[in-house]
C-alpha positions in Angstrom: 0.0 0.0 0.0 2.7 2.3 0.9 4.8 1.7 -2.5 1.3 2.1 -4.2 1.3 5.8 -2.4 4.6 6.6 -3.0 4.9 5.5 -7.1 1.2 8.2 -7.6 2.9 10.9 -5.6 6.3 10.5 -7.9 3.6 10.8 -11.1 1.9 13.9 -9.8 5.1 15.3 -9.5 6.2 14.2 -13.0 3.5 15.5 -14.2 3.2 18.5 -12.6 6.9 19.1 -13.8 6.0 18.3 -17.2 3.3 21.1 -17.1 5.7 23.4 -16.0 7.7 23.2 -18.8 4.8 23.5 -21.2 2.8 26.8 -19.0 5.4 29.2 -18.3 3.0 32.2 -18.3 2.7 33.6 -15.0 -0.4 34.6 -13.3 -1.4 37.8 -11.6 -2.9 37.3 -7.7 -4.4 40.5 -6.3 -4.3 39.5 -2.5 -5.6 43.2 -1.7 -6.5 46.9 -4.1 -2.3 47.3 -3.3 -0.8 43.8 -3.0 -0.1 42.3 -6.4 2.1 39.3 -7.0 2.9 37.3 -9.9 3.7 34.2 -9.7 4.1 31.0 -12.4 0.5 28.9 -13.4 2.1 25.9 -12.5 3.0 27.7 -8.9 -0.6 28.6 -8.2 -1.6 25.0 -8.8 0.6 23.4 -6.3 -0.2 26.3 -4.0 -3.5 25.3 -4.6 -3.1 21.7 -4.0 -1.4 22.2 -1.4 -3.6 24.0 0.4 -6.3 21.2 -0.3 -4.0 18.8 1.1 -3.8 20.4 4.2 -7.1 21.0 4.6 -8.0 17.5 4.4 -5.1 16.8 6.6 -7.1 18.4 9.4 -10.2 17.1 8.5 -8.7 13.5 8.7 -7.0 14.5 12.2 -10.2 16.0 13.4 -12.0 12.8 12.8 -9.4 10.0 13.9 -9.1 12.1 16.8 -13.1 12.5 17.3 -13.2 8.5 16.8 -10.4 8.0 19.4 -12.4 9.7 22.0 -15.4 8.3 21.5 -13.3 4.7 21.3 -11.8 5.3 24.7 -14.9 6.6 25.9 -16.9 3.9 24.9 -14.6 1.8 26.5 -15.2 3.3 29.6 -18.6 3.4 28.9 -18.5 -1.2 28.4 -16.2 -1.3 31.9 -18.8 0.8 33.9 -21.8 -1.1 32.5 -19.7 -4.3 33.4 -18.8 -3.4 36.7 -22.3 -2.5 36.9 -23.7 -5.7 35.9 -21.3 -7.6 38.2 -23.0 -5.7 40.7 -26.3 -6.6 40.0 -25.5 -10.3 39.7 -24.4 -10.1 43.4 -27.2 -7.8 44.6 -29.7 -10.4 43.2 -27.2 -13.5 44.2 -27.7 -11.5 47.9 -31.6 -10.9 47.5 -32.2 -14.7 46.4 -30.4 -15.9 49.6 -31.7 -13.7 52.4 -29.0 -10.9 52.4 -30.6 -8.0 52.0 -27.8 -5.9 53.5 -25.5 -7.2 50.9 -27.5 -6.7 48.0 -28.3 -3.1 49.5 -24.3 -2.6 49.4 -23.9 -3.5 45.9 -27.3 -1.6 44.7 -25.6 1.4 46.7 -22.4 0.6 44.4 -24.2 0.4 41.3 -25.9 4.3 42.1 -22.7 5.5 42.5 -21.6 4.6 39.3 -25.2 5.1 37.5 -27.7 7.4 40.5 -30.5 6.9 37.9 -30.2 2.8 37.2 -33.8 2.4 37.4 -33.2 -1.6 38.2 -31.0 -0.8 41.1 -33.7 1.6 42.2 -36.4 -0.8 42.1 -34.7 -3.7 43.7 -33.4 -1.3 46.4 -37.5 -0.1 46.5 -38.4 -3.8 47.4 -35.9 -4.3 49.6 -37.0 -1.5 51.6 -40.9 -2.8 51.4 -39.5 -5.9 52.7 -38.1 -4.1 56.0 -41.7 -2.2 55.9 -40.2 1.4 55.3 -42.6 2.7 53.1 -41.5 6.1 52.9 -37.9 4.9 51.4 -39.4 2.5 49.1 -41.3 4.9 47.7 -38.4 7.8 47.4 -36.6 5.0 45.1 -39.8 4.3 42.9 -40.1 7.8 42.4 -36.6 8.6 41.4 -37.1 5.7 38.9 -40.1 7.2 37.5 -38.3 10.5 36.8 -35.4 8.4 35.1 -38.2 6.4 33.3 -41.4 7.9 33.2 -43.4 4.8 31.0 -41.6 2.1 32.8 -44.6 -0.5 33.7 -42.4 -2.1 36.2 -41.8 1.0 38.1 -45.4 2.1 37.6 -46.9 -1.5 39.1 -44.3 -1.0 42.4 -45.8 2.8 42.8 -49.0 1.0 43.2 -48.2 -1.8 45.4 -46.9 1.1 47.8 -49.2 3.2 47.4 -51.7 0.6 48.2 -50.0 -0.5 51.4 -49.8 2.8 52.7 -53.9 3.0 51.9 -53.5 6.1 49.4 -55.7 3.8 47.0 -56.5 6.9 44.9 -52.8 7.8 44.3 -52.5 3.7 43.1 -55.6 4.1 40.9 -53.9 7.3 39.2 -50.6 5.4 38.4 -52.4 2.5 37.2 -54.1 5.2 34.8 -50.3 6.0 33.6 -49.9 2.6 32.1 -53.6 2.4 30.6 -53.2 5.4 29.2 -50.2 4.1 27.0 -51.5 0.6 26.7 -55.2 0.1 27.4 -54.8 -3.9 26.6 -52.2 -4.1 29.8 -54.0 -6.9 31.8 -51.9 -7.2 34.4 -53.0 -3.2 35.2 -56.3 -3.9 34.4 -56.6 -6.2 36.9 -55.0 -4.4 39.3 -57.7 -1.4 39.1 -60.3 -4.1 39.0 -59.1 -5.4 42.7 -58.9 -1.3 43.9 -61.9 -0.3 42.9 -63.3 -3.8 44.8 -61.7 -2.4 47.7 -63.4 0.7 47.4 -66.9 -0.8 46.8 -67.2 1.5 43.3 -69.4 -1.4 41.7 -70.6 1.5 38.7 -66.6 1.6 37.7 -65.8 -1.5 38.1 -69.1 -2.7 35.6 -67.7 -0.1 33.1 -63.9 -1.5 33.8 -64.9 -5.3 33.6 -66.5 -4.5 29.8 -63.5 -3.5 28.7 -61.8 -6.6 30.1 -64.5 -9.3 28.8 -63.4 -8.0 25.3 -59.5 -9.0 25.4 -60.3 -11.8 27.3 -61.5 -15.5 26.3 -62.5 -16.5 30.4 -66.0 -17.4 30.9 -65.3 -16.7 34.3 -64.5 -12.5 33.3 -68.8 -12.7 32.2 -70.1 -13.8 35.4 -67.5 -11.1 37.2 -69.9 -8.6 35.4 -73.0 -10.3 36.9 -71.5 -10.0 40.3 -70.5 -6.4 39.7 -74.1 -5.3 38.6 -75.3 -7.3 41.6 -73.3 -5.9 43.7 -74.3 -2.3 42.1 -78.1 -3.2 43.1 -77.6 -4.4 46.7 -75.7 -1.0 47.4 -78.2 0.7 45.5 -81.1 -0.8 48.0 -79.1 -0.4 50.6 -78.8 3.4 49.8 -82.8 3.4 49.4 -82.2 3.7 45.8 -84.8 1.8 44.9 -85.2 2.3 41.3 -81.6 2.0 40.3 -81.7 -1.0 42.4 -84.4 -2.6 41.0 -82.4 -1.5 37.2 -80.0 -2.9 38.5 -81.3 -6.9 39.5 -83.7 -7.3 36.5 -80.3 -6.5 34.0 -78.3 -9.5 36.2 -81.7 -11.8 35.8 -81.7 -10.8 32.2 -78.2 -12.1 31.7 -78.2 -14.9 33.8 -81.7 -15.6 35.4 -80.2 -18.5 37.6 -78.8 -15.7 39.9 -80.5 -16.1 43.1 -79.2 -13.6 45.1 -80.8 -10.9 42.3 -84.1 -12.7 42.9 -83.8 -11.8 46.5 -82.7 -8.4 45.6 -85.5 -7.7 43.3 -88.0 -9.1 45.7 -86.5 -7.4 48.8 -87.1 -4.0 46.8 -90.9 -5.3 46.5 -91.2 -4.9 50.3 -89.1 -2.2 50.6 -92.0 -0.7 48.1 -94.3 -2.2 50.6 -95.7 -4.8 48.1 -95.0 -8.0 50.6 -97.5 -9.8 48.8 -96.2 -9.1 45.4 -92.4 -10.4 47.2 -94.1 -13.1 47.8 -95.6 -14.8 45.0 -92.4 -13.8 43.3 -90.3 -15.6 45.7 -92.9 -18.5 45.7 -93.0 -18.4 41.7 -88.9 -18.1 41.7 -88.7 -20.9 44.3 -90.9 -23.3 41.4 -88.8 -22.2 39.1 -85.3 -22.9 41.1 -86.1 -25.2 44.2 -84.0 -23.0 45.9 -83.7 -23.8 49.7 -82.6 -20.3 50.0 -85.6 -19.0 48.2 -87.4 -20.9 50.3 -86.2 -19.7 53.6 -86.6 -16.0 52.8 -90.2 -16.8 51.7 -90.6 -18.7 55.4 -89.4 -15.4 57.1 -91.8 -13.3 54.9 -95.2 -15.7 55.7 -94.2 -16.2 59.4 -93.5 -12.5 59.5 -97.1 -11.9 58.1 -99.0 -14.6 60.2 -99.8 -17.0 57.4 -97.9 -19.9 58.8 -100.7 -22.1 57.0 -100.2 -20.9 53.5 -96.3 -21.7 54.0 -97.1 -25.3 54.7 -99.3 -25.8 52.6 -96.4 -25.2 49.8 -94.2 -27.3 51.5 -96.7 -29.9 51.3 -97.2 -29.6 47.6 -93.5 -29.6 46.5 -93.1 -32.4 48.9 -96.4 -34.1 46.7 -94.2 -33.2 43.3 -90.8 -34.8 45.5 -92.2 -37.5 47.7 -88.2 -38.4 48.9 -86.7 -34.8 49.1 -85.5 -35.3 52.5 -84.0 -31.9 52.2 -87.9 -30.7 51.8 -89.0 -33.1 54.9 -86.1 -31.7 57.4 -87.0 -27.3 56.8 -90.6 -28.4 57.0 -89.5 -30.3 60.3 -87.7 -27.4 61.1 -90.6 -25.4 60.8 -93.5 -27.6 62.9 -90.8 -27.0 65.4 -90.4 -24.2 65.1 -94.5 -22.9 65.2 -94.1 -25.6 68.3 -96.5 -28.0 65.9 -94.2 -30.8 68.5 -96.0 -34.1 66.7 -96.3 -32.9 63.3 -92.5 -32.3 63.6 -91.4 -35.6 64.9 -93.9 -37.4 62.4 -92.2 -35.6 59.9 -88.5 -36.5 61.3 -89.5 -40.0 61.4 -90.1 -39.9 57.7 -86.8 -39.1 56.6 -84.2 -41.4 55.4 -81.2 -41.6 57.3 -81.8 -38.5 59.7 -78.4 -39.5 60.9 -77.0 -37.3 57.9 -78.7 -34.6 58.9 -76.9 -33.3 62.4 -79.6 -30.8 63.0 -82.6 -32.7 63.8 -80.8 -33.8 66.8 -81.6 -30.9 68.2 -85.1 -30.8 66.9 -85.6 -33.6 69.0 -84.0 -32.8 71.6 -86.0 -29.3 72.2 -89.0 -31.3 71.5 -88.4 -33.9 74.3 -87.7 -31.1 76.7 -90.7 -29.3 75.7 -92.7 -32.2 76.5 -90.8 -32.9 80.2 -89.0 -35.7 78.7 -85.5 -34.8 80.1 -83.5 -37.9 79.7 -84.4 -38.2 75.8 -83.8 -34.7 75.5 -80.3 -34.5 77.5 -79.3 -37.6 75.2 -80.3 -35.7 71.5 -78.8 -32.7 73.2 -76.0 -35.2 74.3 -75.6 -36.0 69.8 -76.0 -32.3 69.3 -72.6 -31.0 71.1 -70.7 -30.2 68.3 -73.0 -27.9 66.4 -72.9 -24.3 67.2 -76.3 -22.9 67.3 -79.7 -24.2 67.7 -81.7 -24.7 64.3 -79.6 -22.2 62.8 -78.3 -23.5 60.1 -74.4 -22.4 58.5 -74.0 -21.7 55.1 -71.2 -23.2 52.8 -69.7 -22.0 49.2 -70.0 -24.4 46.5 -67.2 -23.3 45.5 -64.2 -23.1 47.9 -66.0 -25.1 50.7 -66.2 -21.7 53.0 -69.0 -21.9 55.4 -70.7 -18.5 57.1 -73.1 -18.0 59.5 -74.6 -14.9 57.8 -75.9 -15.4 53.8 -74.2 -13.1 51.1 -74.6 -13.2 47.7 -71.0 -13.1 47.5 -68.5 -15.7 49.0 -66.1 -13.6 51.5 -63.5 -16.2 51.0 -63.1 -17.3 47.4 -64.8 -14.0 45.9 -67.5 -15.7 44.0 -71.4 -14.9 43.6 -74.2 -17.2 44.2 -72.7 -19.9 45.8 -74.0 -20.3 49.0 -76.3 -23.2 50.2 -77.2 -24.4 53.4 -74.8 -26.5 55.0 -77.1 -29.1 55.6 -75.2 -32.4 56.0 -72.6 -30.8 57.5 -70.6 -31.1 54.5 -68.6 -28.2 54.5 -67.0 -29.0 58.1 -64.2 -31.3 56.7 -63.2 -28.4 54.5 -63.2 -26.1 57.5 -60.7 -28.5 58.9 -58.6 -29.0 56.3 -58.0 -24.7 55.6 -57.7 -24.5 59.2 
């Protein structure tokens, strides 16, 4: 390359030489109104090309030198973002086994070299949740969020703060931040959908679990809706909004009219409207419609709260007629001679059931029956099978779904957050899973 170099510079000069000899003529250069020169043709061009030479001279210098800072720089550049990375790789080495004071040390490290590394602010954010110092935690989220204002990761950590400290409208307004640049975010999405639970806004969350059922292919996210609108009702009735309330359960029924707590609902607002009778036959027609045991119990409250014990048996006597061997059917109506202290009528009825052994309440039935009648040793030995239920003809409630049993009826399951599971625990069935999540 070098001989190359040297054999085109020898040409240019031969022929720069050669037109010498041919252009003797000088030129005249006017460098100002009073300095003339003269000089040679052949002069001005090498002047001229050696000018150009130069020029480029610097302009090659200017560059290699550019590219040798930015060379050494980058180099610096690699070893910081290595030394920062071996940093890390301890810090989460640290985290993983328990030593958070070690993996603070190196996250401290890494700030010194980079203040803004938004991972070592994060990590150094959980590490401080993890010791329960809120206030620090979120002093590092926020500095992250200033180096990385769309970072989802930082976003999601602002909320988890935000909701331990209880500032859930803060956590709803940086959940916001990330629907705002990606409305599909699901993870988000289901975060505000768990808020806004929290905070009981059942008109929100309807509006937010839309949006949801179309990105998602879960059955499940459908019957979410029919809880929320539920939900939306029962607050409305409790609120003495009866119309929106009454809106509110015909739309669930119309959706799904298997939803028994909305036919409670819609016949609640009926008395609340002081139509009892109307609540009534509805809850008498719904009960035809469902053979609901928990249809049926609110419609026992209702007649026994307006003194038409007769008209209640006499339905329990029909559906018994349609379902001769519903023992189920032959232990409430038990449960009610016993209770309008119809004593034989109860125990005729007891005796009729198969295998009363499965059902742990009757036990008591009889026994308050026998002590009612003076019969204390009978009574003290059904009392004597009884001692392991909690209340007297009250019967618990259990969650088809996660086995959960409650005293108190809800159309939502406190444990496993789903709607319209509740039946009566009537075999006791539910105590083995009581057991088992205690």
């Amino acid at each position: 390359m070098g001989k190359l170099i040297t054999l085109i510079f020898i040409l240019f000069l031969g022929l720069l030489a050669y037109f010498a000899v041919l252009n003797r003529e000088t030129v005249t250069v006017l460098v100002t109104n009073d300095l003339v020169y003269e000089i040679p043709k052949m002069a001005l061009v090498l002047i001229s090309a050696t000018a150009g030479a130069l020029l480029m001279l610097v302009v090659y210098t200017i560059r290699d030198t550019r590219r040798l800072i930015d060379n050494i720089q980058a180099q610096k550049r690699q070893k910081k973002q290595e030394k920062i990375q071996s940093l890390y790789s301890r810090a989460l080495g640290a985290i993983y086994a328990g030593k958070t004071e070690v993996a603070g040390d190196a996250l401290r490290e890494i700030l010194k070299e980079d203040p803004m590394n938004v991972q070592a602010l994060l990590r150094l954010g959980e590490l401080a949740v993890g010791q329960g110092d809120l206030k620090e935690a979120l002093d590092h989220f926020k500095r992250a969020l200033s180096s990385d204002p769309e970072n989802v990761e930082t976003l999601l950590s602002l909320v988890k703060v935000k909701e331990m400290m209880g500032e859930h409208e803060e956590a709803l307004h940086f959940i916001d931040e990330i629907l705002e640049n990606d409305s599909q975010n699901m993870t988000a999405l289901y975060k505000k959908r768990e808020i806004l639970e929290r905070l009981s806004r059942w008109d929100d969350l309807i509006y937010l679990q839309k949006g949801i059922i179309k990105q998602s292919n879960d059955d499940n996210e459908q019957q979410m809706l029919v809880g929320y609108k539920y939900e939306y009702g029962r607050e409305s009735l409790e609120a003495g909004e009866i119309e929106k309330a009454k809106k509110a359960f015909r739309n669930v029924l119309k959706i799904d009219k298997d939803f028994i707590p909305a036919h409670l609902g819609l016949a609640e607002v009926m008395v609340q409207e002081e139509n009892t009778e109307e609540a009534i036959n509805y809850l008498e027609k719904t009960y035809q419609q469902h053979k609901s045991m928990i249809v049926l119990a609110r419609l026992e409250d209702l007649l026994l709260n307006i003194g038409e014990p007769s008209r209640l048996i006499r339905l329990y006597k029909n559906s018994l007629a349609e379902r001769p061997s519903d023992n189920v059917l032959k232990f409430f109506l038990a449960k009610l001679y016993y209770r309008l202290e119809m004593l034989d009528d109860a125990l005729e009825t007891i005796q009729g059931i198969d295998n009363p052994s499965a059902f742990p309440e009757i036990a008591k039935i009889k026994g308050g029956i026998y002590l009612k009648r003076g019969q204390a040793e009978k009574a003290a030995e059904e009392f004597g099978a009884a001692l392991n239920l909690k209340m007297t003809l009250r019967l618990p409630y259990c969650c088809l779904n996660c086995g959960h049993t409650s005293e108190q009826w809800a159309g939502r399951c406190s444990s496993c957050g789903r709607w319209n599971t509740y039946y009566f625990n009537i075999h006791d069935s539910c105590k083995v899973t009581d057991a088992e999540q205690g």
